[in-house]
N, C-alpha and C positions, 0 to 999 in steps of 0.2 A: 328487310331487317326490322328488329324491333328492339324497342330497352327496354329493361327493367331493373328497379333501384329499391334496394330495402336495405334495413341496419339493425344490428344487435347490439347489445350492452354485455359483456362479461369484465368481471372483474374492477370494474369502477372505467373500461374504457369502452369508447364506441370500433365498433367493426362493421364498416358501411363494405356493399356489395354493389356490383354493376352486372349486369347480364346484357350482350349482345346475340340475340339470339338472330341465325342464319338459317339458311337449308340445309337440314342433315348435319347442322354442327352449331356450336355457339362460345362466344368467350367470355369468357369469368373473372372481371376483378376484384382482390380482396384486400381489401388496407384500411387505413386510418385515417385520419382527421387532414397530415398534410398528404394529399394525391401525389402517389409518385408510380413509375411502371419500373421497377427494378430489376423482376426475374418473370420470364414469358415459357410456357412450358404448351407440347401439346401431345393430346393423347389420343387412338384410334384403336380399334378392332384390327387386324388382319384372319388372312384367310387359314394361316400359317399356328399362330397359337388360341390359345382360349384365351389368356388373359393379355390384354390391350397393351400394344407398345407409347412408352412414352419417353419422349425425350425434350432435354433443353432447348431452347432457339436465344435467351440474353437473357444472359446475366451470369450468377454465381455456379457454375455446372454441380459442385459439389454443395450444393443447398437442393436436396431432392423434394422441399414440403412441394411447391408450383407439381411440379412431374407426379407424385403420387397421389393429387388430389385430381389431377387431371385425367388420370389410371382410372379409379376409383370411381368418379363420375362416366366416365366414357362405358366403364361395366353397368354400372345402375341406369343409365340409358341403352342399353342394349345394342352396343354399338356406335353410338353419336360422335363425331369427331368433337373433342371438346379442349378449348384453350385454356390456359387459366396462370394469372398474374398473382401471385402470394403476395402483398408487401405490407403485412403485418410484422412489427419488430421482435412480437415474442413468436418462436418458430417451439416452442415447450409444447408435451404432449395432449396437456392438459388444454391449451390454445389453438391448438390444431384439429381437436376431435371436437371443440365447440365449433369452430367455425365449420365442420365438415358436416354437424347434427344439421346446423343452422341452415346449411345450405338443403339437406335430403327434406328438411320440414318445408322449407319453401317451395320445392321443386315438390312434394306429394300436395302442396297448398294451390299451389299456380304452376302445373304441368306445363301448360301452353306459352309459358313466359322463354320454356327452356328448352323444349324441342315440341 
């Protein structure tokens, strides 16, 4: 196991990140100032479709940000089994595709942080 922690600023607030990276997979926390794990989401490859199944594991089922960020990563790793905790309060589109830049800029900055 290893960690890695970085943060961004959009819109006058902070968006801190945690990365637990594993073998062949890693999990992604994304939130705010007060740490909380709300909604746990996780996403793989199968042999079955092209594009990676994700599903809920706690919290909100009908909150799909966690689940589609975890899709979305797991494709841009080439398959990586990949976990991921949303609990930022604004779930807007315009919050969601910052945090998702934020993470592809890190991850082509410090590959080996994340698989």
């Amino acid at each position: 196991f290893s960690t890695h922690q970085f943060s961004r600023h959009f819109n006058g607030n902070s968006v801190h990140f945690l990365v637990l990276r594993m073998e062949s997979s890693f999990f992604l926390w994304v939130g705010s100032q007060n740490g909380c794990l709300k909604n746990l989401s996780v996403a793989m490859s199968t042999a079955f479709e092209k594009s990676p199944t994700a599903c809920s594991l706690m919290g909100d089922a009908s909150d799909l940000t966690s689940s589609a960020l975890a899709a979305k990563l797991t494709k841009r790793t080439g398959g990586c089994q990949v976990f991921v905790s949303y609990n930022v309060p604004a779930t807007d589109a315009a919050t969601v595709n910052f945090v998702h830049e934020s993470i592809v800029e890190e991850m082509s900055l410090r590959p080996d942080k994340f698989y």
